[in-house]
N, C-alpha and C positions, 0 to 999 in steps of 0.2 A: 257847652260853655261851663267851664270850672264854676264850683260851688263852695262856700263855705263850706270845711265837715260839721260844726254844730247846725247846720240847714241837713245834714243826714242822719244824723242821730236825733233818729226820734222815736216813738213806740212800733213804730209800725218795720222797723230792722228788728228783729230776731236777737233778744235778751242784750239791749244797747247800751249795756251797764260795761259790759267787758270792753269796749273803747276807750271811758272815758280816762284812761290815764290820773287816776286822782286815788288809785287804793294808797290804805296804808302803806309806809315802805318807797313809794313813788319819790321820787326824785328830781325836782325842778329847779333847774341850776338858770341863769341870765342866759338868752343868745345871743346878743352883740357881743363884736369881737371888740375887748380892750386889754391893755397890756397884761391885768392882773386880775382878765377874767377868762371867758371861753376861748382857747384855740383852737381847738382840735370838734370835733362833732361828730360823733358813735350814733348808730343805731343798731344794738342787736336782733336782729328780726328772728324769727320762729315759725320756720313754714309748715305751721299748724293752726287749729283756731285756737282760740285765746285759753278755753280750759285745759288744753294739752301744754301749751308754751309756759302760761304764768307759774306751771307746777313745775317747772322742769328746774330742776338744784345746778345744775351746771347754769344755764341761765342767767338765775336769781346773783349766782354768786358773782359772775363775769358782771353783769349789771351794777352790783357795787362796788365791784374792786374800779372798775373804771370810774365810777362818779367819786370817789375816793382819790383819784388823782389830782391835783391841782392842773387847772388849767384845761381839764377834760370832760367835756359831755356827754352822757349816753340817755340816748331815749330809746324805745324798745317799738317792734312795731308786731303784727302777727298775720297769720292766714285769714283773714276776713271771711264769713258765714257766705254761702251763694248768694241770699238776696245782698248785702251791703256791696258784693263786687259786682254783680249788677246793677247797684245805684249809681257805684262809681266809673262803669263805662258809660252808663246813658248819659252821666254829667259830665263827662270827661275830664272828672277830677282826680289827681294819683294819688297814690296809698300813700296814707301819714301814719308819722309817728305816733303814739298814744297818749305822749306826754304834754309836748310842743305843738300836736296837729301839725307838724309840718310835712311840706311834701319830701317822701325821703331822696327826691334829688337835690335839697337842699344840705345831706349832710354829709361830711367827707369819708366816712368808712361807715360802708353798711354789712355787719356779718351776719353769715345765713350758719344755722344748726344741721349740719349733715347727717344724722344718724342712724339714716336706714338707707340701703340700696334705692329703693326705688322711690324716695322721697324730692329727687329733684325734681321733678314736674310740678312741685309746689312752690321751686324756689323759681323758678320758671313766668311760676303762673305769679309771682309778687313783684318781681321784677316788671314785667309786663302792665300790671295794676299800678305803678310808680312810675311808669312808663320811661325806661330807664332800659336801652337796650342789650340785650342778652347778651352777648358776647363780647371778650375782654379786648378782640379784634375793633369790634363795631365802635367800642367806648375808647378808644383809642383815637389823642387830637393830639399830635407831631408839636414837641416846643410851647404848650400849655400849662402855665403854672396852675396847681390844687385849686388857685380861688378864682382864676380864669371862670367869669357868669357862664361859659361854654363848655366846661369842664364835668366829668362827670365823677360821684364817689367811686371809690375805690370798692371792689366787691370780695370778699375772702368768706369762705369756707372754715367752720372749723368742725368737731366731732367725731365722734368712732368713724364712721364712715369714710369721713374726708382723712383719717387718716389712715385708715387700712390702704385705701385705693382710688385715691383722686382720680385718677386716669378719667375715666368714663365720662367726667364732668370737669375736667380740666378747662374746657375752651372758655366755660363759663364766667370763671373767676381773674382775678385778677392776682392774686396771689391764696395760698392753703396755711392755715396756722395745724402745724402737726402739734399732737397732743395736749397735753395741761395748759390753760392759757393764762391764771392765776397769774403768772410771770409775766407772759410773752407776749400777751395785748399791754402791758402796761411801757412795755419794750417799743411794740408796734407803735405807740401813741406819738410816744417821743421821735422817735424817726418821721413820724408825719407833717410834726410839731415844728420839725426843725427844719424838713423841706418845704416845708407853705412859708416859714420865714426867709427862705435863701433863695423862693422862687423856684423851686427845680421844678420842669415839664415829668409826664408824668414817667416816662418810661426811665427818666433817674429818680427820681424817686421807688418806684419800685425797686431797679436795681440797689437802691440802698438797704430797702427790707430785706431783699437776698439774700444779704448779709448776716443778717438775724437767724442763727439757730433756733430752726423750728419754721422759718417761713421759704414756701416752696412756691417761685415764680413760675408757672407751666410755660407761659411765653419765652423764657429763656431755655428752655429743654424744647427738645423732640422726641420724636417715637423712630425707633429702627423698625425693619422691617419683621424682627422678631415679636415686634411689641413690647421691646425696653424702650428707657426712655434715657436720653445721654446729652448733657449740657452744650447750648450753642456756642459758650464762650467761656475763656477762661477764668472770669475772674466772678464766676458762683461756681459752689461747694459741686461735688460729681453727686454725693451721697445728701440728702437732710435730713436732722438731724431730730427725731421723736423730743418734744421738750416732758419735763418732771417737774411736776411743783410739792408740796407739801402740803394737804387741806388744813384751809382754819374755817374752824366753823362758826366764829362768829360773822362771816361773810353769807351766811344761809338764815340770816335771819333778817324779813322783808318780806311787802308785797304780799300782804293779806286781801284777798281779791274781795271783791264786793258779790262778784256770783261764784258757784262753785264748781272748784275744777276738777280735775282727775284723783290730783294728790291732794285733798284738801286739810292740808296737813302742816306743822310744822317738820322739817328734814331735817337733818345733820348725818353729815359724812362722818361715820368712825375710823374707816380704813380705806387706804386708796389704794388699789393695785391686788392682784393673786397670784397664789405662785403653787396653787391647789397642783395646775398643769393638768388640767381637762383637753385633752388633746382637740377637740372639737370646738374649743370655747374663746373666741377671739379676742374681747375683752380681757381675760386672763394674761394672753401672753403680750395686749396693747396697755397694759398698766402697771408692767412689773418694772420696780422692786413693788416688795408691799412696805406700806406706809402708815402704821397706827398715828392714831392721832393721841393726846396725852389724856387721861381721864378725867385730868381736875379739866380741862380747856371744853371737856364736849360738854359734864354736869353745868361749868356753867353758863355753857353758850344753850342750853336745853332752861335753863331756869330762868337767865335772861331773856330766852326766845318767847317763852309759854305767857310770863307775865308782860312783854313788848307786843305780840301778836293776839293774845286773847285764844287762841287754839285750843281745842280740847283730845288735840290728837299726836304725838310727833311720832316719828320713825326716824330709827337709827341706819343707815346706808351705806353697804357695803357689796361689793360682787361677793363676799361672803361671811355675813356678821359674826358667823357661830367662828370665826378664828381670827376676830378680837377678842382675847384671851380673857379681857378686863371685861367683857359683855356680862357674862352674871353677876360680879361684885358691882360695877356699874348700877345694871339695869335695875338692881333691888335699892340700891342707894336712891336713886330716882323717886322709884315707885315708892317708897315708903316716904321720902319729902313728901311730893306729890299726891300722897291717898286721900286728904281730905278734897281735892280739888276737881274729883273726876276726868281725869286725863288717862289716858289709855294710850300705851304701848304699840306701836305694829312693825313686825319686822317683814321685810322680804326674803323670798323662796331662804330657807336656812338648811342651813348641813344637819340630818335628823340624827346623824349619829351623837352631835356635842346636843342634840334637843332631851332637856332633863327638867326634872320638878322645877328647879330655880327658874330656869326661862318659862317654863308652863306659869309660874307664881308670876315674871313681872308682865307676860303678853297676857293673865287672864281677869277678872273682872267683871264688872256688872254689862259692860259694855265691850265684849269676847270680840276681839277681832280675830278675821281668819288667821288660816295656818296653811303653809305650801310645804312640801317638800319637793327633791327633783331627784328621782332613785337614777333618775336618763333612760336606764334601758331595763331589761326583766329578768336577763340572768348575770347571774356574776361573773359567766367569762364577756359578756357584753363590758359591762364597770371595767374589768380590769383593761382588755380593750383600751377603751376611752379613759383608762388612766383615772377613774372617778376615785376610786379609795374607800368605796362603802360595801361591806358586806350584809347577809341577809340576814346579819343575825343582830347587825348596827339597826337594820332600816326596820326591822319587828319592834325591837325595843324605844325605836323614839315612835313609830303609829302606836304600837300600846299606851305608853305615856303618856301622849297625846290625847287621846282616849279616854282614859284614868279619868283625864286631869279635866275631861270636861267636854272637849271639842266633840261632835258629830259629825261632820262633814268636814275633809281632810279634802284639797287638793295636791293632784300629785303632775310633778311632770317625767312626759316620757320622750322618746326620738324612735324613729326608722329610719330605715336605708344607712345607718351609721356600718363605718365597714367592716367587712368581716360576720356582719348579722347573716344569723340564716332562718328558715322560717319557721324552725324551733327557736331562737331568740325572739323573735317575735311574739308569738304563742305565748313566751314567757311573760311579757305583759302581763295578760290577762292571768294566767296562773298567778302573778304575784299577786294579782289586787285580790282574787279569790281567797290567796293561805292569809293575807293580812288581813281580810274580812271575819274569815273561821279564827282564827288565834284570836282578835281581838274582839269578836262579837259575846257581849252580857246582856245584862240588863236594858242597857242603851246601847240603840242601834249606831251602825257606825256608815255613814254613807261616804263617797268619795269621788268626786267631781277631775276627772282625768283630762289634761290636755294634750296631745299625741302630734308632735311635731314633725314635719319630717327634715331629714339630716341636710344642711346648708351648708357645703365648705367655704369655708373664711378664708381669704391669705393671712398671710402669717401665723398660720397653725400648722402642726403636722399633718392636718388632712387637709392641706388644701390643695393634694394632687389626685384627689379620689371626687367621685359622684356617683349621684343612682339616678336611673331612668325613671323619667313619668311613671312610664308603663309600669314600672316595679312597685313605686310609693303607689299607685291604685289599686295593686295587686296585696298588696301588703296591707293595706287601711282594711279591703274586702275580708282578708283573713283575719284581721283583728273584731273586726264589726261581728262577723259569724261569730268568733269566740265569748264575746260579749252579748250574746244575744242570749235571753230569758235570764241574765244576768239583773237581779233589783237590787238599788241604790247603788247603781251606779253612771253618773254622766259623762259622755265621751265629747269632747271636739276635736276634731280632724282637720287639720291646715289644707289648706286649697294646694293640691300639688303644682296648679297652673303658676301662685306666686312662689310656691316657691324654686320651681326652675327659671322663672325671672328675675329673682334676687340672686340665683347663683351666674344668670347669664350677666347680669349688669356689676354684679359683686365682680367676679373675676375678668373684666373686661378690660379690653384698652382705648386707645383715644377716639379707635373708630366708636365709637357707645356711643359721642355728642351727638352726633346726627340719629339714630335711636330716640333718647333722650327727648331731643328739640320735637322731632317729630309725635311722639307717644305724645307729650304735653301738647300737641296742636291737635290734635287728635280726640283731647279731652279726657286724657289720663292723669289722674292725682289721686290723691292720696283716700278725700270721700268717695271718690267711684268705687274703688274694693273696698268700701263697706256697704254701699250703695246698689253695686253692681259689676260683681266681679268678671261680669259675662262682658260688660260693656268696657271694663278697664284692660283684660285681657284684650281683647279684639283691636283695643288702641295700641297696644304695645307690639302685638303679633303683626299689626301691617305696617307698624313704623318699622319694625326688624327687615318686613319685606322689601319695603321702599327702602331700605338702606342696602339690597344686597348681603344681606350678613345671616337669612334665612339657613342657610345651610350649620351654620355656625352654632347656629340654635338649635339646629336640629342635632348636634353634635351633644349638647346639654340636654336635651330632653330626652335622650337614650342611654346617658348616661357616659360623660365625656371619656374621664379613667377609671378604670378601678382597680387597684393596686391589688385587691387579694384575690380577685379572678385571674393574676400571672403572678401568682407565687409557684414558685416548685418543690417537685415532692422535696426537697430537703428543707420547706418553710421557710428560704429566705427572699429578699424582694429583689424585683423586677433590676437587673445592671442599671445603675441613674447616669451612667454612661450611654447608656445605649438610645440610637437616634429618636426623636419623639416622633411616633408613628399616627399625625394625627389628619386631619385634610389642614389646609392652607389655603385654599378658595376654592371658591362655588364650584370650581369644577374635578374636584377631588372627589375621588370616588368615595363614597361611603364606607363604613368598617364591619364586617362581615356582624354577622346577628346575635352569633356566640357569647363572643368576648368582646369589649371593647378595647382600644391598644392601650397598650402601657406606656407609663409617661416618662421622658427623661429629665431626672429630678432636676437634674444639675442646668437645664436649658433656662433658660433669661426670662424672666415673667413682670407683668407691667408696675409691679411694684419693687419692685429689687432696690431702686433707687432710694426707697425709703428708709431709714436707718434707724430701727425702731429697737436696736440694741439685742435683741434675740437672731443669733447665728443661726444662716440658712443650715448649713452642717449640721446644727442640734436638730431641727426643724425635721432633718434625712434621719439622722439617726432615729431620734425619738421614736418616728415613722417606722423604722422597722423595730424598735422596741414592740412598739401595738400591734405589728404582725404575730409577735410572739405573743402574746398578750402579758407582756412583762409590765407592771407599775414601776414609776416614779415618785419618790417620797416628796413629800413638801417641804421645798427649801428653806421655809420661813421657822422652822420646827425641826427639822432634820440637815442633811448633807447638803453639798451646794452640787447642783444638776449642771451646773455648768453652762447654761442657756447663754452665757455671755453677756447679761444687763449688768450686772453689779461692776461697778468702775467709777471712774471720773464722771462720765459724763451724764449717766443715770442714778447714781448714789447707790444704795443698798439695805436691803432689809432692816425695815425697823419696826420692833415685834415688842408691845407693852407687857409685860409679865403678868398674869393674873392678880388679881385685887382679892382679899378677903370678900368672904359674900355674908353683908350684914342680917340678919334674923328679920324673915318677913314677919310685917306687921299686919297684913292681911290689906282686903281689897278697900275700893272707898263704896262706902256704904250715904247711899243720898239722903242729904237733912232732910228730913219732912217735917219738921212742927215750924208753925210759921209763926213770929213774934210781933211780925205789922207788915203791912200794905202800905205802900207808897204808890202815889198816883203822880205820873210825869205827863207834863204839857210838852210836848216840843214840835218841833217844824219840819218839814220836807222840800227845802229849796230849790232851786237850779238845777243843776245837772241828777242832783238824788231825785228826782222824778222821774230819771229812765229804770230808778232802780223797782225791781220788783218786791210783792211785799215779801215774800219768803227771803229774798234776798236781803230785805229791812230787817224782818226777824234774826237771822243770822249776823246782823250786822250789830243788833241789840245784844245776843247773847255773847259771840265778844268782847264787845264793849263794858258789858256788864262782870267779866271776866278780868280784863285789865284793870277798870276801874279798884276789883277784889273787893268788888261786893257779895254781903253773906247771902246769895240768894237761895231761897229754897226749893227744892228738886217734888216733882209727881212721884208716883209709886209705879209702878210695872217692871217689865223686862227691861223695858230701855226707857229711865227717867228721865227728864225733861227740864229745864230751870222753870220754876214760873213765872214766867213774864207774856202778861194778858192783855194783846191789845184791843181797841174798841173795834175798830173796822179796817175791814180793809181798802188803801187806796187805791185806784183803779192806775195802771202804768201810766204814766205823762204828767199827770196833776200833780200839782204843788199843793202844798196845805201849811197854812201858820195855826192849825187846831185840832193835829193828832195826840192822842189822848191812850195813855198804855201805863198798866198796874204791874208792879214788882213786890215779890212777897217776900221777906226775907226773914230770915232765922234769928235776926238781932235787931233790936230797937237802932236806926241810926238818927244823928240829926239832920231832917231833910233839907238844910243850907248846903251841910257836908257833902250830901248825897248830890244835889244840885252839882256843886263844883266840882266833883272827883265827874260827871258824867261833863258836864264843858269842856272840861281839860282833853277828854277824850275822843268828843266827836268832831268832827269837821264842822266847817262853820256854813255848810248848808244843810247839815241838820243842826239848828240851833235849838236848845233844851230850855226853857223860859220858866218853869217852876217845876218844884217836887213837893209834895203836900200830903201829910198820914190824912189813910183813909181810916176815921176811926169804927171801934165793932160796938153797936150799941148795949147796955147791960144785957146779957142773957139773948144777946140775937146777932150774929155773926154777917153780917154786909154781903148785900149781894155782888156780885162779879161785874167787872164792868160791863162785860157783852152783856149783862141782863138789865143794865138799867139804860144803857143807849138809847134815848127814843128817837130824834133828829139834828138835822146838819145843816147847815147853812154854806151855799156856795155862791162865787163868784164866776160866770161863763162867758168867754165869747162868743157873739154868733153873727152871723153874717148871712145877709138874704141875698137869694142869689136867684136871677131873672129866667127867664125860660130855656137861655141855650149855656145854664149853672155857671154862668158872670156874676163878680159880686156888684150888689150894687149899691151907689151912695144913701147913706142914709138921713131917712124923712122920721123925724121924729111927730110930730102925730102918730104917721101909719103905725109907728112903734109902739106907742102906748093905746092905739088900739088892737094893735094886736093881744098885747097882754093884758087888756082889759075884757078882752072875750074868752081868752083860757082863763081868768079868774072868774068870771059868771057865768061858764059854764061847768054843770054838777053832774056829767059823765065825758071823759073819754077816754077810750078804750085804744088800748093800744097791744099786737100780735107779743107773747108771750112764750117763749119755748124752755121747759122745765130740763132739770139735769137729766132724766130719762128719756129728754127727748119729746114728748109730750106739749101739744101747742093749744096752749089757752089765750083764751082774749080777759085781759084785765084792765080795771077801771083805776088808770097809774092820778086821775084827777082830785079824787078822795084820799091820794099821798101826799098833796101840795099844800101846804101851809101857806106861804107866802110867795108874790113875785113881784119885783120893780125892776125897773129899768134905773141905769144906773146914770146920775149927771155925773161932768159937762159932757156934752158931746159938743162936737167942734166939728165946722163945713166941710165937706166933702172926705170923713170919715165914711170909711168902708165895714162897720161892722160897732156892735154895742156892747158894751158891758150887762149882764143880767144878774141882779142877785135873789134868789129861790131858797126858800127853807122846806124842806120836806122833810118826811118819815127817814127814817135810817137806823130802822132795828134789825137784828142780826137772825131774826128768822127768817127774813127772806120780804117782807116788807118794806123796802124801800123804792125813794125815788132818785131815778140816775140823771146825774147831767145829759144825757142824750135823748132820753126820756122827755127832759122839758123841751129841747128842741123836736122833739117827734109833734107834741103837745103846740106847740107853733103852727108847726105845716098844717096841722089839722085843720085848725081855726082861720090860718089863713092863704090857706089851699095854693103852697107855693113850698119851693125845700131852703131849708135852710141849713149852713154850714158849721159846725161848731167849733170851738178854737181853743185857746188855753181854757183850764179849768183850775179852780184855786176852792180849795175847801177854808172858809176863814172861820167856822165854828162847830163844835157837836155840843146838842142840848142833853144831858141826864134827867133821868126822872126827878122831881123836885126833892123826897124823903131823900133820895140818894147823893144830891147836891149838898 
């Protein structure tokens, strides 16, 4: 039987802070429908757990542009931790939203984040938790209007993923939003908007999205026997249409979580789209044109964001920052506002050729965040190859700089099996990290932490008619390991060759995958088993392949399907894209000799053809045999136009900010340390902030303390700290109206002031009730508050419970002599196990100050009110609420239950009061 969710969030799920829909940024619009409030009802869901979702910038921003709509709701929902989706099948209550709690069959468009091949089994496994069935067949009710109580949401897809190659999970959805959504969900709304008014059943309705450039009905297409797919009817598009939006980044600011996540960070997009033309690199060619964003729009969507969110961290976001021209004059503009405030810079993987002192100055700091770079491969006929653009003389000069300027530890990334490598390109690897080690090693060592990926064809890149065999990526990882061996400071991780020939098998696949798919996810394939248990996620997937029949197909991929430069001829040019594709077609197709694998014909139909993502198959061939030659391609954004065929009407065109002067650094932020007074703040821990943990309170304090722009003063070491000192900490679940926490600050304020800048700022279940100088006596400087803490005063429930642990009604005598004999007696001992592990028996009776029972009690209550004052000093002397109920059982040799707990006061030492 269905449950309340606040009857599941409770301590006992796994960090139950990330449910509660109530972060900064959260967004809580009316759910009744009236004329001039909610029509429409979003939920973007995130088939991740909540630290992977809440970070995710595309997200964040889709989230606010649609609550931004009039008329439109979006609540967000996420992958629930194993214990909380086991609470919710043994209660058989479906997955809700975060915001509303509601169940997400109650809202009319629920979108899933596609962005990795083998991430549906998660969308899978939420749809199922919602209890909302899987396919867009099954949810399919003939002549049902949208608000028909029988009616189910609408399910769409959007994401890299869903837009390279929906195929595989086609059966799933109900419609695929291709590319940028910033537009085209606000598009989609409206269309929903107006069909739940006019009544339309749903399969007009859909057909009206159809309609909508950018939205791809799979129900209205099929699959030919090639594995294209070709419209059932005439009146949806043959082609869909990739959509383009323009980033504004003041939509990326929001949604400061309460625990922390992956990115725990503030984001801002500076450039959408590349036009580097990494031939391997899918992204690149699913985001072109490139699109700078203007520099006054990002500084102040970065100054608005820092002082709105409290953050001590942003990054700037780009498939390649170092060619936002305006990033050095930018980044130093920032950095020198910001120096006094301890905010620190982090860029991702960047181009190390444009990496120079300027960027070294604005990513460096007391607070040095890493550094990536991505050379791809080891030697320069590899780069030119894969079209990268960096020579060996670029990638020495930004690792030395790097080096110079401070960093020890360099990550770098690399690839295999990329085509055309032979096992001298490989070798190369390890020879580059070696001469970049020798060239760059002084004084300070320089270590470098390598991730070695192996090579995944994309559609819609030039190599997505090539692959390489298991067998080979194992043989190749073995040759690099050997080379690396007695090799110091250096770390290597090596990708699972197992996923990645199942991201190429489910990447390039066609409609037959769904059944794959369904199966792997019944099987108990997601996304935590390959981190879990990649033995056990595998084995899900390899016998969904079998039950589907399509083993050989696989087997076809893990030998390595094509390979374009294994049928080049002596005169270097590729394979006839005429000539027939020599591949098998079913299970009973002989295998292809051991050699070679066949060569492909470019020109035959593949399952995403249909997709119109503006980059011409033709470029796609040509380019293709560009890379046989190892010829490069300039970038269009900077040079010549490649002619790729994006730039037009329907996808815009390069838009490139011209460099910015770069203002004279002022140097790093250096932390106040003299501190000018102590303020001491009372405040509270209410309702739902009782799931929050206390590090999680801590974090919630230091940005709070941050927006509020208070002067607080910073520790000394490597990585300084604000100080803010609190007394104790509270145990997860409890409430307390008497937490008690010291801020030192570098300026005298007025603590009314201080009081009200911290109200304005927190939630009103942390309510803040006084701030008060803690003064320093003549010539004697105030002890800290953890040292004058002596005890606490609490409020417990507890409930006695009969021999077969029934609660039972309560007999007030028995009660007051129960806590009449734990108060006269003068030991008892209760089992003690120390952080070492170490198990003492301690005498917790000599920590009890006080204990009463609490009136009224009222007939046929199940359970009392206690209130206990004990010890609660910070060396390890105190008394716990559970404690006093152990102290129960003892005396009156029966168990008892405990239930809220509420801390209503902490006592300080009296000179300290």
């Amino acid at each position: 039987m269905a449950v309340a969710v606040e009857h599941l969030l409770n301590p006992d799920v796994s960090r139950p802070a990330r449910y509660l829909g109530t972060e900064l940024g959260a967004v809580h619009k009316p759910w009744v429908f009236d004329r001039h409030q909610t029509q429409v009802r979003w939920a973007l869901t995130y088939p991740e757990i909540y630290e992977v979702g809440a970070s995710n910038l595309g997200h964040i921003i889709l989230y606010n542009i649609i609550n931004a709509q009039p008329r439109q709701l979006c609540d967000r929902a996420y992958l629930p931790a194993p214990d909380l989706s086991a609470k919710l099948r043994d209660t058989d209550t479906p997955l809700f939203a975060v915001e509303s709690r509601r169940s997400l069959k109650d809202f009319d468009i629920l979108g899933f984040s596609l962005s990795y091949e083998l991430g549906a089994t998660n969308i899978l496994e939420m749809l199922d938790l919602a209890q909302i069935p899987l396919t867009a067949r099954e949810r399919s009710v003939p002549d049902r209007p949208r608000d028909h109580p029988d009616s189910w949401p609408l399910i769409f897809a959007g994401g890299q993923t869903a837009t390279s190659n929906p195929e595989p999970y086609a059966e799933f959805f109900d419609f695929i939003a291709l590319g940028d959504g910033e537009e085209l969900l606000p598009e989609i709304g409206l269309i929903v908007e107006e069909g739940k008014a006019a009544g339309l059943g749903r399969e007009a309705l859909l057909l009206d999205l159809a309609q909508v450039p950018g939205v791809y009905v799979p129900q209205f297409y099929a699959m030919a026997g090639d594995g294209s797919v070709h419209p059932l009817r005439p009146d949806v598009p043959p082609r869909i249409l990739r959509r383009v939006a323009t980033p504004i980044p003041a939509y990326s600011i929001g949604l400061v979580s309460y625990v922390q996540t992956v990115h725990d960070r503030l984001t801002l997009e500076i450039r959408r789209g590349c036009t580097r033309g990494c031939r391997f690199c899918q992204p690149g060619m699913l985001t072109r044109p490139a699109r700078d964003v203007e520099p006054e729009a990002v500084v102040e969507a970065i100054e608005k964001g820092i002082r709105a969110t409290g953050h001590n961290e942003f990054s700037l976001l780009s498939l390649s920052c170092s060619d936002y021209l305006a990033l050095p004059g930018l980044g130093m503009e920032i950095k020198n506002r910001l120096k006094d405030e301890n905010i620190s810079l982090s860029l991702p993987s960047q181009r190390v050729d444009r990496f120079d002192e300027n960027i070294a100055n604005i990513l460096g700091g007391v607070r040095k965040t890493g550094i990536t770079f991505a050379p791809e491969a080891g030697t320069q006929r590899m780069r030119d190859i894969v079209n990268k653009g960096l020579t060996n003389e670029e990638l020495l000069r930004g690792v030395r700089e790097a080096h110079r300027q401070g960093w020890t530890k360099i990550k770098l990334y690399f690839m295999i099996g990329l085509p055309g490598e032979t096992d001298a390109d490989v070798v190369g690897i390890a020879e580059t990290v070696r001469w970049l080690r020798q060239e760059c090693q002084g004084r300070r060592r320089l270590d470098f932490n390598l991730t070695i990926s192996n090579f995944t064809p994309k559609p819609h890149t030039p190599f997505q008619w090539h692959s390489v065999s298991t067998t080979e990526f194992s043989r190749k990882q073995r040759l690099l390991q050997g080379e690396f061996r007695g090799m110091g400071g250096v770390k290597i991780n090596f990708t699972d060759v197992r996923i990645s020939a199942m991201e190429d098998f489910v990447g390039r696949g066609d409609r037959r995958l769904g059944a794959v798919v369904r199966r792997a996810w019944e099987l108990g394939a997601g996304m935590d088993s390959w981190w879990e248990s990649v033995d056990k996620a595998f084995a899900a997937w390899t016998q969904a392949i079998e039950e589907s029949d399509l083993t050989w197909k696989y087997r076809q991929v893990e030998a390595g399907e094509w390979n374009l430069f294994a049928h080049r001829s002596d005169s270097g040019t590729p394979p006839d894209p005429d000539s027939p594709l020599d591949s098998p077609e079913s299970p009973e197709s002989p295998e292809f000799p051991d050699s070679h694998p066949p060569a492909p014909n470019l020109q035959a139909a593949l399952p995403w053809d249909h997709l119109d993502t503006g980059i011409d198959k033709q470029w796609l061939i040509d380019d293709l045999a560009r890379a046989l030659e190892a010829a490069t391609v300039p970038d269009c954004s900077f040079e010549g136009c490649s002619h790729c065929g994006v730039c037009g009407v329907d996808f815009g065109h390069n838009v490139v900010v011209p460099p910015l002067p770069i203002p004279r650094f002022e140097g790093h932020f250096q932390p106040p340390k003299e501190r000018a007074q102590r303020l001491r703040v009372h405040f509270g821990k209410l309702g739902d902030m009782r799931l929050l943990s206390h590090l999680d309170l801590l974090r919630l304090w230091e940005r709070t303390v941050r927006r509020a722009q208070l002067p607080i003063a910073f520790s000394g070491g490597f990585h300084p700290s604000p100080r803010i000192v609190p007394a104790n900490a509270l145990s997860l679940g409890s409430t307390s109206s008497a937490e008690l926490l010291d801020l030192e600050l570098t300026e005298e304020r007025d603590p009314a002031v201080v009081l009200a800048q911290l109200q304005a700022h927190f939630p009103a279940t942390i309510p803040v009730y006084s701030v008060t100088v803690v003064p320093d006596r003549p010539g004697v400087k105030s002890l800290a508050l953890t040292q004058v803490l002596e005890e606490a005063q609490y409020s417990i429930g507890v409930t006695a419970l009969d021999g077969e642990g029934v609660a039972e009604a309560v007999d007030r005598p028995l009660w007051l002599g129960w806590v009449a004999q734990v108060l006269a007696a003068t030991t008892i001992e209760l089992e003690h196990t120390t952080k070492s592990g170490k198990v003492q028996w301690v005498n917790v009776r000599d920590r009890l100050v006080s204990l009463e029972l609490r009136p009224p009690l009222e007939s046929g209550d199940l359970g009392v009110t206690l209130t206990y004052r004990g010890s609660c000093r910070n060396d390890g002397t105190l008394l716990r609420p559970e404690q006093v109920v152990q102290m129960l059982g003892q005396v009156a040799n029966r168990e008892f239950q405990l239930g809220r707990i509420h801390r209503d006061r902490l006592f300080l030492q009296e000179a300290a009061v």
